[in-house]
mmJSON file of the N, C-alpha and C atoms, coordinates in Angstrom:
{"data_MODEL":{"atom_site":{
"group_PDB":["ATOM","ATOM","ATOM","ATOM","ATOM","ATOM","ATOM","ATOM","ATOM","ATOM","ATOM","ATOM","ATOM","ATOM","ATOM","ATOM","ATOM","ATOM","ATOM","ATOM","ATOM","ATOM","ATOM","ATOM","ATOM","ATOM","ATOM","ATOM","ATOM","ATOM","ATOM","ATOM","ATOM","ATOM","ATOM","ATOM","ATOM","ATOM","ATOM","ATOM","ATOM","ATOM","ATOM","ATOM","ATOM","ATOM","ATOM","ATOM","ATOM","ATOM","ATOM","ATOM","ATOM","ATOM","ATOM","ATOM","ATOM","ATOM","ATOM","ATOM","ATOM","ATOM","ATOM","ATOM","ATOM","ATOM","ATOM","ATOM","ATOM","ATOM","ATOM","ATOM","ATOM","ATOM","ATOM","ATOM","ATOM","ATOM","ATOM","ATOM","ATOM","ATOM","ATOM","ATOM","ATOM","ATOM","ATOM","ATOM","ATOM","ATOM","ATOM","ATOM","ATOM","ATOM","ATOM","ATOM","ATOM","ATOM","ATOM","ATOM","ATOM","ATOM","ATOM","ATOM","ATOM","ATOM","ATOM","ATOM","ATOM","ATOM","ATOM","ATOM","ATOM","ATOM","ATOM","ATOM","ATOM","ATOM","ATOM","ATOM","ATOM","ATOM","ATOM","ATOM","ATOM","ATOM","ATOM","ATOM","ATOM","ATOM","ATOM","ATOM","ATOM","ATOM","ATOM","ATOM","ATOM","ATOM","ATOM","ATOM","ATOM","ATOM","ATOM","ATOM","ATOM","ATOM","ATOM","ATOM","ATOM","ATOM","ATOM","ATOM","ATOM","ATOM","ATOM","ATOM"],
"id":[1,2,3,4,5,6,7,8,9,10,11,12,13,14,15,16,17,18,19,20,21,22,23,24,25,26,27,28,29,30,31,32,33,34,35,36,37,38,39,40,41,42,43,44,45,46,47,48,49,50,51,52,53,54,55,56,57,58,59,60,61,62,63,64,65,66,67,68,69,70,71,72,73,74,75,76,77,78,79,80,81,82,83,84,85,86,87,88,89,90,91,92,93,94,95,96,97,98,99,100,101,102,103,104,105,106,107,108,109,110,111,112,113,114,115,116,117,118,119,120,121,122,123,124,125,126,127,128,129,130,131,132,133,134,135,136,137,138,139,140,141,142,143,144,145,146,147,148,149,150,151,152,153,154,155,156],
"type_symbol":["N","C","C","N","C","C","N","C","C","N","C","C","N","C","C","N","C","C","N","C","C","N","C","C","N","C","C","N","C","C","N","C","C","N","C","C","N","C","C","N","C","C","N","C","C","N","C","C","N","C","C","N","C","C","N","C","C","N","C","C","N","C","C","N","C","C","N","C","C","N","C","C","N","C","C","N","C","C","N","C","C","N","C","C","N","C","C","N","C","C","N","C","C","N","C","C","N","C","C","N","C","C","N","C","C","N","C","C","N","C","C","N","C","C","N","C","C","N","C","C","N","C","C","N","C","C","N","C","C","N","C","C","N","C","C","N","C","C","N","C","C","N","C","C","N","C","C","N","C","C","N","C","C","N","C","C"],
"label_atom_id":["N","CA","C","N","CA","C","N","CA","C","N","CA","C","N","CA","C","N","CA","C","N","CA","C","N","CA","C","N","CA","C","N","CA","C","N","CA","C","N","CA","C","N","CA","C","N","CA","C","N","CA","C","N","CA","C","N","CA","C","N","CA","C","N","CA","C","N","CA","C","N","CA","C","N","CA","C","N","CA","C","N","CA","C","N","CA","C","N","CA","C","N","CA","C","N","CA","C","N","CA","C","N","CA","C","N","CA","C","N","CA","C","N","CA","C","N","CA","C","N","CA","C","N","CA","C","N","CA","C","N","CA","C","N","CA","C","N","CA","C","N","CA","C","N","CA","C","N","CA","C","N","CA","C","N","CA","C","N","CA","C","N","CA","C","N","CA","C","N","CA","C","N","CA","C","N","CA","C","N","CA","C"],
"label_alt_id":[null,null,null,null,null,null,null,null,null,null,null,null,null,null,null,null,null,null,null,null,null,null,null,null,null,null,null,null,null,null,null,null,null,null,null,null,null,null,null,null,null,null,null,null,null,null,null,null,null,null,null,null,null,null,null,null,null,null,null,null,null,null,null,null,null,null,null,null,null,null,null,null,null,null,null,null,null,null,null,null,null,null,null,null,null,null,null,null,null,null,null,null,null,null,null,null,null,null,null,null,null,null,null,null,null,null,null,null,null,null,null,null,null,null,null,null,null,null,null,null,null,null,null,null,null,null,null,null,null,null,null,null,null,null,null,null,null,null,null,null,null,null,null,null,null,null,null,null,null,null,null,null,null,null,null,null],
"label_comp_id":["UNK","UNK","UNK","UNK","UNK","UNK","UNK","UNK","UNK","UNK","UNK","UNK","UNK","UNK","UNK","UNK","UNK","UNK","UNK","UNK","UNK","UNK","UNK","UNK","UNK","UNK","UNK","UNK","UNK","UNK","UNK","UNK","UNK","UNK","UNK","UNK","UNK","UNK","UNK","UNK","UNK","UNK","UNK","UNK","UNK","UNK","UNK","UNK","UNK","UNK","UNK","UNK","UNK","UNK","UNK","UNK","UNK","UNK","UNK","UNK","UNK","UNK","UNK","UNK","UNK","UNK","UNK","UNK","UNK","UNK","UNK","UNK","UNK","UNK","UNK","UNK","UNK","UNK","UNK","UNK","UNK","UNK","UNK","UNK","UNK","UNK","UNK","UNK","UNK","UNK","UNK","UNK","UNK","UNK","UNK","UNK","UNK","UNK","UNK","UNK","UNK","UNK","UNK","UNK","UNK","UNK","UNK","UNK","UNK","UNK","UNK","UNK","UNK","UNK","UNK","UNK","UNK","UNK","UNK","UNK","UNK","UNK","UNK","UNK","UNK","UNK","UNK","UNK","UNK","UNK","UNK","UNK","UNK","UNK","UNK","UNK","UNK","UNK","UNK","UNK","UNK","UNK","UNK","UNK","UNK","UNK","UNK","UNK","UNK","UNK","UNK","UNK","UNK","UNK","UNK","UNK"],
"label_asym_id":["A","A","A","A","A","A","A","A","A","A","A","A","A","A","A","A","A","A","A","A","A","A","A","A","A","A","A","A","A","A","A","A","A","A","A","A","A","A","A","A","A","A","A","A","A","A","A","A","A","A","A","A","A","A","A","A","A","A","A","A","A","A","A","A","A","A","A","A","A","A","A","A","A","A","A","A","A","A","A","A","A","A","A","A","A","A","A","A","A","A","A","A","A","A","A","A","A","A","A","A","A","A","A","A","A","A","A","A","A","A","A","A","A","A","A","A","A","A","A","A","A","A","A","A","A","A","A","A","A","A","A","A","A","A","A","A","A","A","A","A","A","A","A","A","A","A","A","A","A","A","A","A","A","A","A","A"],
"label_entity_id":["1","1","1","1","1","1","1","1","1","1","1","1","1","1","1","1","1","1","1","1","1","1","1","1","1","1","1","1","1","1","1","1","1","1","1","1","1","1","1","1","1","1","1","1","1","1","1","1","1","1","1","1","1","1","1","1","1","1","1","1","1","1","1","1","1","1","1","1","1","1","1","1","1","1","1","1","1","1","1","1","1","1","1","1","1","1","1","1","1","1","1","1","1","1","1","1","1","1","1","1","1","1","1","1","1","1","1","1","1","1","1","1","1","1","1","1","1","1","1","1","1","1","1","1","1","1","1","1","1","1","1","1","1","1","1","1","1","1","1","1","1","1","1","1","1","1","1","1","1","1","1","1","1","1","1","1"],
"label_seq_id":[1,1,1,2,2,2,3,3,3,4,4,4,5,5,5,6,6,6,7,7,7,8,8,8,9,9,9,10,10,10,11,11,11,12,12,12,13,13,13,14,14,14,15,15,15,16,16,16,17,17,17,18,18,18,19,19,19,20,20,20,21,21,21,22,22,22,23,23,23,24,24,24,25,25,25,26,26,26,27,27,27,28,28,28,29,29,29,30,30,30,31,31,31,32,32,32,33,33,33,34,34,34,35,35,35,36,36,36,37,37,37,38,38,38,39,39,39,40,40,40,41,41,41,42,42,42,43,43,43,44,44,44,45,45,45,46,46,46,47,47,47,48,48,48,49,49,49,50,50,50,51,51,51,52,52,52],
"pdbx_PDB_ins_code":[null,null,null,null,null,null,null,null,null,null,null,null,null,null,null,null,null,null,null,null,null,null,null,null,null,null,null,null,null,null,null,null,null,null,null,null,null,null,null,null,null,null,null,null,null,null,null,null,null,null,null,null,null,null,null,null,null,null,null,null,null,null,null,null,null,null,null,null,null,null,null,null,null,null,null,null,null,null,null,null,null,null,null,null,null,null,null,null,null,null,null,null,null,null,null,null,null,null,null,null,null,null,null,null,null,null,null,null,null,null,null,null,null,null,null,null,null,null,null,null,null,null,null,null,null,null,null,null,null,null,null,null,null,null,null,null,null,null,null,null,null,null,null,null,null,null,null,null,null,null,null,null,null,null,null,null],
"Cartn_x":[0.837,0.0,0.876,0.442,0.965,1.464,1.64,1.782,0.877,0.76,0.395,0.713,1.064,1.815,0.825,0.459,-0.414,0.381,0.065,0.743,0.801,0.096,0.166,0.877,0.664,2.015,3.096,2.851,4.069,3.666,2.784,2.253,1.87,2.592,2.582,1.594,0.445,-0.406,0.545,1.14,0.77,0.028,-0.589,-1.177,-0.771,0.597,1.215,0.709,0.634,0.265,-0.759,-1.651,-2.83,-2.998,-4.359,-4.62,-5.181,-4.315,-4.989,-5.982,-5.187,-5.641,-6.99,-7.662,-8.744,-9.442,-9.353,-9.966,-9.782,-8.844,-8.381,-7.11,-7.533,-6.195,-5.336,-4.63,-3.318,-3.936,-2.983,-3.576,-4.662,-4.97,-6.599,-5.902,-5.744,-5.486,-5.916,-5.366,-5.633,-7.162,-7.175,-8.442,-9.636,-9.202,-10.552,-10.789,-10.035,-10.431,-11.844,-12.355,-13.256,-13.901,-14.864,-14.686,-14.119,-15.079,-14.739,-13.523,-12.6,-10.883,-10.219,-9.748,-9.278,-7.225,-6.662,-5.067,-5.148,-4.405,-4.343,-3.78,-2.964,-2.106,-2.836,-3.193,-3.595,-5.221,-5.893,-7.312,-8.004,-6.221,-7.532,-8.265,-8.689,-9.412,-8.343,-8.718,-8.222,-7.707,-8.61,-8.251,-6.554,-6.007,-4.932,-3.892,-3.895,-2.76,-2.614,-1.197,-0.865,0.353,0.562,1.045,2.389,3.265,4.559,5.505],
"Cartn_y":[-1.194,0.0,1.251,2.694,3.277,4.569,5.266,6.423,7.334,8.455,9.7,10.676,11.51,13.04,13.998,14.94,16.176,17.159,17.616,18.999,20.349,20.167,21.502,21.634,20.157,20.072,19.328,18.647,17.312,16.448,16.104,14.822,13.611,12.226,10.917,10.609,9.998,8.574,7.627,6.511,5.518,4.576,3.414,2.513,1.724,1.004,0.562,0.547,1.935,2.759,3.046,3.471,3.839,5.027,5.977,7.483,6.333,5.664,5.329,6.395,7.693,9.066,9.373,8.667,9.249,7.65,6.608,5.75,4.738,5.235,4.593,3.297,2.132,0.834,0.827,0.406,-0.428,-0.905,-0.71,-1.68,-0.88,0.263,0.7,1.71,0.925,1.786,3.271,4.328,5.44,5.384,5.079,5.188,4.629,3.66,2.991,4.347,5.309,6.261,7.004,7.065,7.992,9.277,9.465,10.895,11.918,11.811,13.192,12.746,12.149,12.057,13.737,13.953,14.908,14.682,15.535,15.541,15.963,14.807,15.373,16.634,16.695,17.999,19.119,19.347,20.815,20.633,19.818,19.829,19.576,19.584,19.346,18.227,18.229,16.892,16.056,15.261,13.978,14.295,15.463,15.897,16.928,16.761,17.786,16.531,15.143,14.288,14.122,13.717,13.236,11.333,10.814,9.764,10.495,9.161,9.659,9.063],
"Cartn_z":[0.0,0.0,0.0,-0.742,-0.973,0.126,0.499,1.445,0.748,1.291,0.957,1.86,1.697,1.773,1.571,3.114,2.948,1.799,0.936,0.163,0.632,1.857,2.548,4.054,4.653,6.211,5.514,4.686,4.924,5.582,6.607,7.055,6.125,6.441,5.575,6.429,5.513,6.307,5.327,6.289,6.38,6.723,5.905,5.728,6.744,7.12,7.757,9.397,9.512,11.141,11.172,9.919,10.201,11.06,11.842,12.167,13.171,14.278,15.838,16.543,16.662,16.759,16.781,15.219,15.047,14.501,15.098,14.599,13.299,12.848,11.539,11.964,11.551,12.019,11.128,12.006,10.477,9.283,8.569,7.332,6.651,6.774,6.233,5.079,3.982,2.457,2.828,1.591,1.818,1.397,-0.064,-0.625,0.272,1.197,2.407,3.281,3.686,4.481,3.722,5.406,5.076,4.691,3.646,3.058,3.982,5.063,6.151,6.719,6.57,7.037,6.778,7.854,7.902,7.983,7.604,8.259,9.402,10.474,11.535,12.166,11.732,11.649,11.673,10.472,9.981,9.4,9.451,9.308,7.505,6.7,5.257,5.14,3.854,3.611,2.56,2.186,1.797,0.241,-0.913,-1.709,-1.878,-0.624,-0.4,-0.603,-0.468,-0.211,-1.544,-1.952,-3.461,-2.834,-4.049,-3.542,-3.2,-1.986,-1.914,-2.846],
"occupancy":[1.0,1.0,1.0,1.0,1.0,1.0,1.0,1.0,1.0,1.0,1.0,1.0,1.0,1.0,1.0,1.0,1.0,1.0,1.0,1.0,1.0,1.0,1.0,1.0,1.0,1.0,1.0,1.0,1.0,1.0,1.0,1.0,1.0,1.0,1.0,1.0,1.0,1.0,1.0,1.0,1.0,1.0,1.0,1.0,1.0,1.0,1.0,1.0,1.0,1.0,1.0,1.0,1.0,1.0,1.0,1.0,1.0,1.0,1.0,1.0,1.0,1.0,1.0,1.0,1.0,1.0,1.0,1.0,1.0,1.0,1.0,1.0,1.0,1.0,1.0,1.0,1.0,1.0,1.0,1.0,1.0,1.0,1.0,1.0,1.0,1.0,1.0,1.0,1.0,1.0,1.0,1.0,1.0,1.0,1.0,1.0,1.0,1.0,1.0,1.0,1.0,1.0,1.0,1.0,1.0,1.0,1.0,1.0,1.0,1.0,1.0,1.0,1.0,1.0,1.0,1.0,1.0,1.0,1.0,1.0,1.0,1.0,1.0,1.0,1.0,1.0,1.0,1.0,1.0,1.0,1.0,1.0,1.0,1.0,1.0,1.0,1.0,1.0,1.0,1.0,1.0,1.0,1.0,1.0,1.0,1.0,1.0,1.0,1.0,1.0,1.0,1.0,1.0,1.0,1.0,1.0],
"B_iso_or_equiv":[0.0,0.0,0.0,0.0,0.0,0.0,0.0,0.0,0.0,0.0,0.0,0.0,0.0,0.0,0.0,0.0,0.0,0.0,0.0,0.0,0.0,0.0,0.0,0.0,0.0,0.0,0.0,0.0,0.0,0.0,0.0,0.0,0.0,0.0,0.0,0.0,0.0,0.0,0.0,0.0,0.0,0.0,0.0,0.0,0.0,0.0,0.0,0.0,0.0,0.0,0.0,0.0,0.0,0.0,0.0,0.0,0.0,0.0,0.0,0.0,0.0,0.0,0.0,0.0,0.0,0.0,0.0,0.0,0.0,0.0,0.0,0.0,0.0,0.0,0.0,0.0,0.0,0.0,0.0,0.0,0.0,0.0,0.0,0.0,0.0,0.0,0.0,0.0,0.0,0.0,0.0,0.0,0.0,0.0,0.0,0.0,0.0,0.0,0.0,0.0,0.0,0.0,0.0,0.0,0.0,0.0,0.0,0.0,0.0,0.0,0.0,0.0,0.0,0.0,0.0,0.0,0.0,0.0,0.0,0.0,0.0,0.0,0.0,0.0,0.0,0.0,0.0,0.0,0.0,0.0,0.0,0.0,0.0,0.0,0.0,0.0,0.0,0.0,0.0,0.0,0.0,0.0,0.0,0.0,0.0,0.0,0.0,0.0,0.0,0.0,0.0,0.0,0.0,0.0,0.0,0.0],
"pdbx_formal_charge":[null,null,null,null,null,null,null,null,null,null,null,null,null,null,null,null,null,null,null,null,null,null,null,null,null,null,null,null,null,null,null,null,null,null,null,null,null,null,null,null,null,null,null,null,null,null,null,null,null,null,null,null,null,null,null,null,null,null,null,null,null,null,null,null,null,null,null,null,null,null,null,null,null,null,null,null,null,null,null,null,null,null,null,null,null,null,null,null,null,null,null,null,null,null,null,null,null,null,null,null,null,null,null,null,null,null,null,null,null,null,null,null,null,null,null,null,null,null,null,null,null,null,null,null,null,null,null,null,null,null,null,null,null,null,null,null,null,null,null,null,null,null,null,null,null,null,null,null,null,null,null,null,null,null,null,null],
"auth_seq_id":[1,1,1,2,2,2,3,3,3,4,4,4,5,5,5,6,6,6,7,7,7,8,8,8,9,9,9,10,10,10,11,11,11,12,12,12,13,13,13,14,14,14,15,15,15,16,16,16,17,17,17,18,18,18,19,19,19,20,20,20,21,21,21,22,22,22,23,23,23,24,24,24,25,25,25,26,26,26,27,27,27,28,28,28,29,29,29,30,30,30,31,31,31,32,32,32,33,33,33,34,34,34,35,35,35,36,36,36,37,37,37,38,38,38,39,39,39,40,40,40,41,41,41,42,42,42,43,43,43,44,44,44,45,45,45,46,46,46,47,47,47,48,48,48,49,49,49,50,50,50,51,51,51,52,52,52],
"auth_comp_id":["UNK","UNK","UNK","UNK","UNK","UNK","UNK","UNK","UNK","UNK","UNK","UNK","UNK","UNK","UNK","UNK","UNK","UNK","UNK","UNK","UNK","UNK","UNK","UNK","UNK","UNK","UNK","UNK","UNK","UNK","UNK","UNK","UNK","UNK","UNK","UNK","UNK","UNK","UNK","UNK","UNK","UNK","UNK","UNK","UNK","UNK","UNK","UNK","UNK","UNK","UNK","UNK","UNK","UNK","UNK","UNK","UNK","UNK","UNK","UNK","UNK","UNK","UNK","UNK","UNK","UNK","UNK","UNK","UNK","UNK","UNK","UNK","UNK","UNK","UNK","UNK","UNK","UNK","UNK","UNK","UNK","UNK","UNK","UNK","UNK","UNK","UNK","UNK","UNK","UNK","UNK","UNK","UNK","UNK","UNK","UNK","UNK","UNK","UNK","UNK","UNK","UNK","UNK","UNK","UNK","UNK","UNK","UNK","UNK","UNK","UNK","UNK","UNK","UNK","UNK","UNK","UNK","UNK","UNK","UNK","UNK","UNK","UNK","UNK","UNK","UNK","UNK","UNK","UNK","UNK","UNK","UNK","UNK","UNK","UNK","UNK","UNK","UNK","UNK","UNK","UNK","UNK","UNK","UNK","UNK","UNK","UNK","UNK","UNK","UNK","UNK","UNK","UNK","UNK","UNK","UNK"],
"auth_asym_id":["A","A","A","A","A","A","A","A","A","A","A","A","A","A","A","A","A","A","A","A","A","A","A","A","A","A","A","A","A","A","A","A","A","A","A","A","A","A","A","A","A","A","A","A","A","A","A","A","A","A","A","A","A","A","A","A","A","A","A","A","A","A","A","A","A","A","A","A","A","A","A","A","A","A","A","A","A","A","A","A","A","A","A","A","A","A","A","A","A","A","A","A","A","A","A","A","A","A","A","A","A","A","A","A","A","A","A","A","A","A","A","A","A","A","A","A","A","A","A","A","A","A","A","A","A","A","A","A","A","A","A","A","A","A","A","A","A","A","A","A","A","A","A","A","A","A","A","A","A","A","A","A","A","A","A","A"],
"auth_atom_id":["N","CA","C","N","CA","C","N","CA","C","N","CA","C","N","CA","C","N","CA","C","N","CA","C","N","CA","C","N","CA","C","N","CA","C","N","CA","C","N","CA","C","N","CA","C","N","CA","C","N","CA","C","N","CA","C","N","CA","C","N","CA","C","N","CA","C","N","CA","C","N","CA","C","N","CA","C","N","CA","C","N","CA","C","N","CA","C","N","CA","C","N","CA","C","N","CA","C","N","CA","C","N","CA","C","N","CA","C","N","CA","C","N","CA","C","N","CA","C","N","CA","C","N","CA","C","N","CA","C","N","CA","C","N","CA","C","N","CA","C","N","CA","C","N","CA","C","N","CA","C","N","CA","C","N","CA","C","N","CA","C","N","CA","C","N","CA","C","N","CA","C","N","CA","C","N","CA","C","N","CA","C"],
"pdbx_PDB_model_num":[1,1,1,1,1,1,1,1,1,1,1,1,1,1,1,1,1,1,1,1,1,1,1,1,1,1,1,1,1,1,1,1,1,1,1,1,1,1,1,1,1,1,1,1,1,1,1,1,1,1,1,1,1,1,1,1,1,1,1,1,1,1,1,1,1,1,1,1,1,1,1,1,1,1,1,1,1,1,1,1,1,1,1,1,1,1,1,1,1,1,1,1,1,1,1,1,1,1,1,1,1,1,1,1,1,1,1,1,1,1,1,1,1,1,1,1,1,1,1,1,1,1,1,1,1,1,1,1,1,1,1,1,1,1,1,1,1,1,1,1,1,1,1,1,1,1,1,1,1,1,1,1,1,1,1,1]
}}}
């Protein structure tokens, strides 16, 4: 599974680690996140990540 990189913090989700944070497990592809997934960081939405 791939990473993704906010374009506006630099924050990586990994797939690997998953957003414990906010409910999201290991293993949960980017594309499985949910619409309203936010970056933890800085609050965008999911349209802000590009692959790493």
């Amino acid at each position: 599974m791939k990473k993704y990189v906010c374009t506006v913090c630099g924050y990586v989700y990994d797939p690997a680690v998953g957003d414990p944070d906010n409910g999201i497990a290991a293993g949960t592809a980017f594309e499985d996140l949910p619409d309203d997934w936010t970056c933890p960081p800085c609050g965008v939405g999911k349209e802000m990540f590009e692959p790493e």
